[in-house]
C-alpha positions as CSV (number, residue, x, y, z in Angstrom):
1,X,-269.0,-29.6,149.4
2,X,-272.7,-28.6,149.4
3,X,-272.3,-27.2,145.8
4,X,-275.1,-25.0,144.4
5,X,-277.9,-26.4,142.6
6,X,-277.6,-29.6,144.2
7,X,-281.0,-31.1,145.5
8,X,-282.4,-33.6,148.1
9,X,-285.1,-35.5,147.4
10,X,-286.3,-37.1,151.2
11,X,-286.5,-34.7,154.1
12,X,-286.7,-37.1,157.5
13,X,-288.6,-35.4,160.2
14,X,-288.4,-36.4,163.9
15,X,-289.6,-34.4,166.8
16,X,-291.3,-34.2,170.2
17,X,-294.8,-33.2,168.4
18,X,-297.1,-35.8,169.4
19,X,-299.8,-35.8,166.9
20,X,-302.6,-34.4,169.1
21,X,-301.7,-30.9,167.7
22,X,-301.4,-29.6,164.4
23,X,-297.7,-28.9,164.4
24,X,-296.6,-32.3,162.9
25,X,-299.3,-31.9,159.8
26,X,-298.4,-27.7,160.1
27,X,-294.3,-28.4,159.5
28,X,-295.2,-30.8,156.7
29,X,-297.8,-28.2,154.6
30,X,-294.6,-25.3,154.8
31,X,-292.4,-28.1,153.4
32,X,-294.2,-29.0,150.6
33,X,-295.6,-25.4,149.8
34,X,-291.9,-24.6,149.1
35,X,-290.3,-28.3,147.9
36,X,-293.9,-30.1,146.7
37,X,-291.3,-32.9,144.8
38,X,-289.6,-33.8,148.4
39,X,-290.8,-37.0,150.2
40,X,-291.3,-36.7,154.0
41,X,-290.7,-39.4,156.3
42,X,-291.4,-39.0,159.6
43,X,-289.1,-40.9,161.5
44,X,-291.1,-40.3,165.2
45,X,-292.6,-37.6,166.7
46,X,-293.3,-39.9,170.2
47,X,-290.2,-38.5,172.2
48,X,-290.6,-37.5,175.5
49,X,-291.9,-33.3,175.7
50,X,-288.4,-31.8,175.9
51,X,-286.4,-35.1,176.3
52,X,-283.0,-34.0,174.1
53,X,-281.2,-36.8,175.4
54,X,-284.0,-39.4,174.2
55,X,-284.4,-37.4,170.3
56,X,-280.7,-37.5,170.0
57,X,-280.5,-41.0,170.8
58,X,-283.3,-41.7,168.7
59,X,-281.8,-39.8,165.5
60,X,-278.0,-41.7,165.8
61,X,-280.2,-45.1,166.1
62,X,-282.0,-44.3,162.8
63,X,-279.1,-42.3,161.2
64,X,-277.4,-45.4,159.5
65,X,-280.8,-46.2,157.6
66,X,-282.0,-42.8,156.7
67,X,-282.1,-42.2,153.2
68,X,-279.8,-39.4,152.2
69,X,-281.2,-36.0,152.5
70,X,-282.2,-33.5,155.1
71,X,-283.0,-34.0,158.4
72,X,-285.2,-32.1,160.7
73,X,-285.0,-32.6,164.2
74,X,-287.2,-30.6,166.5
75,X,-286.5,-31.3,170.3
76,X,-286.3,-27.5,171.4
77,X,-287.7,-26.8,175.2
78,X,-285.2,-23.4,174.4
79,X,-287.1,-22.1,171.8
80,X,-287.1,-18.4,171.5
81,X,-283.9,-18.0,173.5
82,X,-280.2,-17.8,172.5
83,X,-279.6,-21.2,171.1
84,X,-278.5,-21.6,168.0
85,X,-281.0,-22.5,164.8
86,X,-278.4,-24.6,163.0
87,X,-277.7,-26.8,159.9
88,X,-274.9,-29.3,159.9
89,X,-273.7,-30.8,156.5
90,X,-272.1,-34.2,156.8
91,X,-270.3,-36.5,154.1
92,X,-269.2,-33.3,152.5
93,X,-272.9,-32.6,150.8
94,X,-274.4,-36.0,151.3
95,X,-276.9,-35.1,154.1
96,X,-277.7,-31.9,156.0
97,X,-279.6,-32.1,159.5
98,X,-281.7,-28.9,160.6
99,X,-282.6,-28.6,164.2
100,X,-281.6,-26.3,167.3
101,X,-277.9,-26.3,168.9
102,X,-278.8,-28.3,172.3
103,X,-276.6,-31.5,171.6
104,X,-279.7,-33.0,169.8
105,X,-277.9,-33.2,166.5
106,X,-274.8,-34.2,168.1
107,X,-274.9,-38.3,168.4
108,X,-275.7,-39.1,165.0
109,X,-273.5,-36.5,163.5
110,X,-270.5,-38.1,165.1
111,X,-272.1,-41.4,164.3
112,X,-271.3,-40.9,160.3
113,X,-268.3,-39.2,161.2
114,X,-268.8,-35.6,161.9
115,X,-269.8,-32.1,160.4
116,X,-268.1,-31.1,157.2
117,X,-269.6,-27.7,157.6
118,X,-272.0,-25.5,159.6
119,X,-274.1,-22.6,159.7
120,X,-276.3,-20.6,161.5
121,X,-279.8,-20.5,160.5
122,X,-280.0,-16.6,160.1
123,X,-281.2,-15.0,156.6
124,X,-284.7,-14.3,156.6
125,X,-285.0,-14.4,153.0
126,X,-285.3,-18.7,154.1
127,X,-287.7,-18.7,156.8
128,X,-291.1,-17.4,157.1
129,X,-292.7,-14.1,159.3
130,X,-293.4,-14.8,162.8
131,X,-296.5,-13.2,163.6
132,X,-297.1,-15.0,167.0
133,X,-293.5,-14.8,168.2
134,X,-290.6,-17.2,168.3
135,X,-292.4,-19.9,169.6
136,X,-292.0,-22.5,166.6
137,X,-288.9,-22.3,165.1
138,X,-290.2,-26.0,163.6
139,X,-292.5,-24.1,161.2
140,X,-290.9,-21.1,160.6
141,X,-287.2,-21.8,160.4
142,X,-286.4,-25.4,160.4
143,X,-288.9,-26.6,157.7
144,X,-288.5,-23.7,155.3
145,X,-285.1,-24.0,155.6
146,X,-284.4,-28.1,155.0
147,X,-287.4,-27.3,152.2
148,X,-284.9,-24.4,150.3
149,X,-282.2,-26.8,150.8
150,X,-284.1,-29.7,149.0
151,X,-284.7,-27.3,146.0
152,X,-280.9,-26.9,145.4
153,X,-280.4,-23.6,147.9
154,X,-277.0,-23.6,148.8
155,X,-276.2,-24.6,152.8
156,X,-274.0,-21.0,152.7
157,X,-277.2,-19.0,151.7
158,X,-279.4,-19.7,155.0
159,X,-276.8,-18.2,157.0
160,X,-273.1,-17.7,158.0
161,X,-270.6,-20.5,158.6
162,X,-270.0,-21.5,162.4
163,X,-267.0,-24.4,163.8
164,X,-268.3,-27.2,163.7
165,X,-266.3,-27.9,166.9
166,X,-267.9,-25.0,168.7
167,X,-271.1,-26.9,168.8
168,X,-273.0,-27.9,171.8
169,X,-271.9,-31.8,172.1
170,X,-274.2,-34.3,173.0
171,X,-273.9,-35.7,176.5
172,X,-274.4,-39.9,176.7
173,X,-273.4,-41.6,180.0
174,X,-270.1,-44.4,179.0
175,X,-270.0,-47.9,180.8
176,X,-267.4,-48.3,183.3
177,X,-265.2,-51.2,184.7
178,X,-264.9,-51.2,188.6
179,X,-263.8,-53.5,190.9
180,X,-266.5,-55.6,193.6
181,X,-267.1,-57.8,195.7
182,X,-267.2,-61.2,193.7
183,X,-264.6,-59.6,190.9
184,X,-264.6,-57.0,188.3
185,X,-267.8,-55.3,187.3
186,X,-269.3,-53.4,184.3
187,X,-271.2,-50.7,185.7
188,X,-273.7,-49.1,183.3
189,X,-277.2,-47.8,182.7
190,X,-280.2,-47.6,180.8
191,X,-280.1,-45.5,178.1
192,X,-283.9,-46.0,176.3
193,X,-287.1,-48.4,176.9
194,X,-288.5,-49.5,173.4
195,X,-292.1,-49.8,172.9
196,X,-292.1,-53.3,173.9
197,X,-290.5,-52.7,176.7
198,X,-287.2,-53.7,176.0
199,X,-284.2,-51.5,177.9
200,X,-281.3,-51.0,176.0
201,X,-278.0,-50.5,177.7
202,X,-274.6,-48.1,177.1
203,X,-273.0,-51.3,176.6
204,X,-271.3,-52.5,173.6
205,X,-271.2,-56.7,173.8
206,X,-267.9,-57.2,173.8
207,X,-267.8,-55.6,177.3
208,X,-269.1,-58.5,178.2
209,X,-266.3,-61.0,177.0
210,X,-264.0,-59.5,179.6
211,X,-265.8,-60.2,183.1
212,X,-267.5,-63.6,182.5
213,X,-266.6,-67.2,181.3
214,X,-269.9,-68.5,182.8
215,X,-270.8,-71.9,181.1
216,X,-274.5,-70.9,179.1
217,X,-273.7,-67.3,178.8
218,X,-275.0,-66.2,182.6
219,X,-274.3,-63.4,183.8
220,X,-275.5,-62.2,187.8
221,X,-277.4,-58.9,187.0
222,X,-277.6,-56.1,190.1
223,X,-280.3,-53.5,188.9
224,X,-280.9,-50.4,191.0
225,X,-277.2,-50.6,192.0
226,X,-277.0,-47.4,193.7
227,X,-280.5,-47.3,195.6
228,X,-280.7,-48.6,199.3
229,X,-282.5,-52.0,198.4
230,X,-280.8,-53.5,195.0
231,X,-281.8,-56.3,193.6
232,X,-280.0,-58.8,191.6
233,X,-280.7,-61.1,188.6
234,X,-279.1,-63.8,187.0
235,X,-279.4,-62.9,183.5
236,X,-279.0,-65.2,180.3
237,X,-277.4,-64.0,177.4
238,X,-279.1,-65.5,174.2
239,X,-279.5,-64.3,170.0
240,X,-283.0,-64.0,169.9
241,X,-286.0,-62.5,172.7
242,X,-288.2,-66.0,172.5
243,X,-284.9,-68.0,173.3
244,X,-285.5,-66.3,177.0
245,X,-286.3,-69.4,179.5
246,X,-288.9,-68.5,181.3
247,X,-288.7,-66.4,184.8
248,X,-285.0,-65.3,183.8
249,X,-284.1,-62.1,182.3
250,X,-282.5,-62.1,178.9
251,X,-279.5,-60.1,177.9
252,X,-279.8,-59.9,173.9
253,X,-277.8,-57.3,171.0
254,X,-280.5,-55.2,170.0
255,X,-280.9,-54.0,166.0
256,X,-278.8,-51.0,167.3
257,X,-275.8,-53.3,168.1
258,X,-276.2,-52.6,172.0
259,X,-276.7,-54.6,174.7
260,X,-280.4,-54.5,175.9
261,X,-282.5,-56.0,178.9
262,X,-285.6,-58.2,178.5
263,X,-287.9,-61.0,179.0
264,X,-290.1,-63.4,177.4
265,X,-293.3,-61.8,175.8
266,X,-293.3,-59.6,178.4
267,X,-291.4,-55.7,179.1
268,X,-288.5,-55.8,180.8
269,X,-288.9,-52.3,182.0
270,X,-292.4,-52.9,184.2
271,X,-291.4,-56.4,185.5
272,X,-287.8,-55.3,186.8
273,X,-289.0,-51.4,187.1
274,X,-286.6,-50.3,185.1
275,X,-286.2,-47.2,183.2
276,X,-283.7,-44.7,181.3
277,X,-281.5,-43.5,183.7
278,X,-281.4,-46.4,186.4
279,X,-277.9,-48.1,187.1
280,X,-277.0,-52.0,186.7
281,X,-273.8,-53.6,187.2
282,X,-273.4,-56.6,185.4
283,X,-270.5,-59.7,186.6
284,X,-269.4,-63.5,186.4
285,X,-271.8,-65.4,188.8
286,X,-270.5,-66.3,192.0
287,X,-271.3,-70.4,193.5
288,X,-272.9,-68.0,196.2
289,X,-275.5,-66.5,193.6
290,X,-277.6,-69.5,193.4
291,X,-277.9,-69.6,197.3
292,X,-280.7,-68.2,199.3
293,X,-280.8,-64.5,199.2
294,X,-281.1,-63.7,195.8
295,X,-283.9,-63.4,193.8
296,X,-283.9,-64.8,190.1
297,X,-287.5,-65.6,188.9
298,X,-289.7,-63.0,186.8
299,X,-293.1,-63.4,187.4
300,X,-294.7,-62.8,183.9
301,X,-299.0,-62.8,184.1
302,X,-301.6,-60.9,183.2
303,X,-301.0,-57.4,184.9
304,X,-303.9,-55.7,187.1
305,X,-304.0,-52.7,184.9
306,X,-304.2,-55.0,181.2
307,X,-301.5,-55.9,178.5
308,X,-299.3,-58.5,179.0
């Protein structure tokens, strides 16, 4: 339990900020006027304007290496409306995360096992007067609030317990098995596009064990798999990104422990034009994949508009 007096000393901040505005710098001024001992790291405030789906994903892939503390996450495009300001405590006291109740909290509590409690961000006394309306709930709820709860506030004091179970879940697409043409499939999708251009997939890498016995790991790779003109790939799987032979596409675990698209030196996601959201189904090759019809090399070169 979040007994009182206990104290955090790292509040993690992630959010969909940018840093063209003030509100990154603004959020960590109100956390240090109230907490000035508490480190701030700011884990990223690069997600997509209003992209829950991408901050959630983001938080559960830094959760495991997050130093214990509080968490901030500020992905809100319902600001101002009925959702929930909430805090969730997880490994009874070890952590607390701050942010609204839109599913963007969900992933990585689940990750490290769930909410031990929950409250609703409600007691003034905690946040600060909104004299321009409730249009940054980052600055005058969410920061105050993980900044109280740094200097030993008790979770229970910033407002009154909710189920943990009542709250909004997040929602992550799950790999499937069908059956095709040329044998069972793994039907999937891309779930985020590093900076490099990597894609990782919803697909854990023991999915792969049960559709291919390929000699050298390759795999025949159909991206765009519901559009009108899909186009398949014979992918390689390999341990490392510069173990990619040229003009193939590599299938490599990423530091998340997924399964993730890519290709040598290059991003995966402008040669193949692929992004989060598009379907691939991945199978065993077929003696007919290496036969006219199907396309296999990557062209990798310097790209009209620069980079690689």
């Amino acid at each position: 339990m979040n007994a009182p007096g206990r104290q955090y000393d790292t509040i993690s901040f992630l959010s969909d900020f940018g840093h063209a505005d003030e509100f990154v710098g603004v959020v960590h001024s109100v956390i240090r006027s109230i907490a000035p001992q508490v480190g701030i790291v700011d884990v990223t405030h690069g997600i997509a304007k209003f992209d829950t789906r991408a901050g959630g994903l983001a938080l559960a892939r830094a959760a495991n290496y997050l130093n214990p503390g509080v968490v901030v996450a500020v992905v809100d495009p319902g600001v101002g409306t009925d959702r929930r300001p909430v805090a969730l405590e997880v490994g009874d006291g070890m952590s607390v995360l701050i942010g609204p109740d839109k599913g963007l909290l969900a992933p990585a509590v689940g990750l490290v096992g769930g909410a031990t409690r929950a409250v609703h961000l409600t007691n003034e006394d905690y946040q600060l007067p909104r004299p321009g309306g409730a249009t940054f709930d980052g600055r005058d709820i969410f920061a105050p609030g993980a900044a109280h709860l740094a200097n030993g506030v008790p979770i229970t004091e910033l407002g009154p317990e909710i189920d943990p179970a009542a709250l909004l879940p997040g929602v992550l697409p799950i790999s499937r098995f069908e059956p095709g043409e040329h044998g069972q499939e793994l039907v999937c999708e891309v779930l985020w596009v590093d900076h490099y251009g990597n894609c990782q997939l919803n697909v854990d890498p023991l999915e792969l064990l049960s559709i291919t016995d390929s000699p050298g790991g390759e795999v025949m790779v159909t991206i765009g798999a519901g559009s009108a003109t899909p186009d398949g790939r014979v992918g390689v799987r390999v341990d490392a990104y510069d173990q990619i032979p040229s003009g193939r596409i590599g299938l490599v675990v990423d530091s998340s422990g997924l399964l993730s698209i890519a290709v040598a030196r290059g991003s995966a996601a402008r040669e193949l034009e692929l992004g989060e959201g598009i379907e691939l189904r991945i199978r065993d090759l077929d003696p007919s994949d290496r036969g006219p019809g199907v396309s296999t090399p990557v062209q990798l070169g310097p790209h009209p508009s620069g980079g690689f």
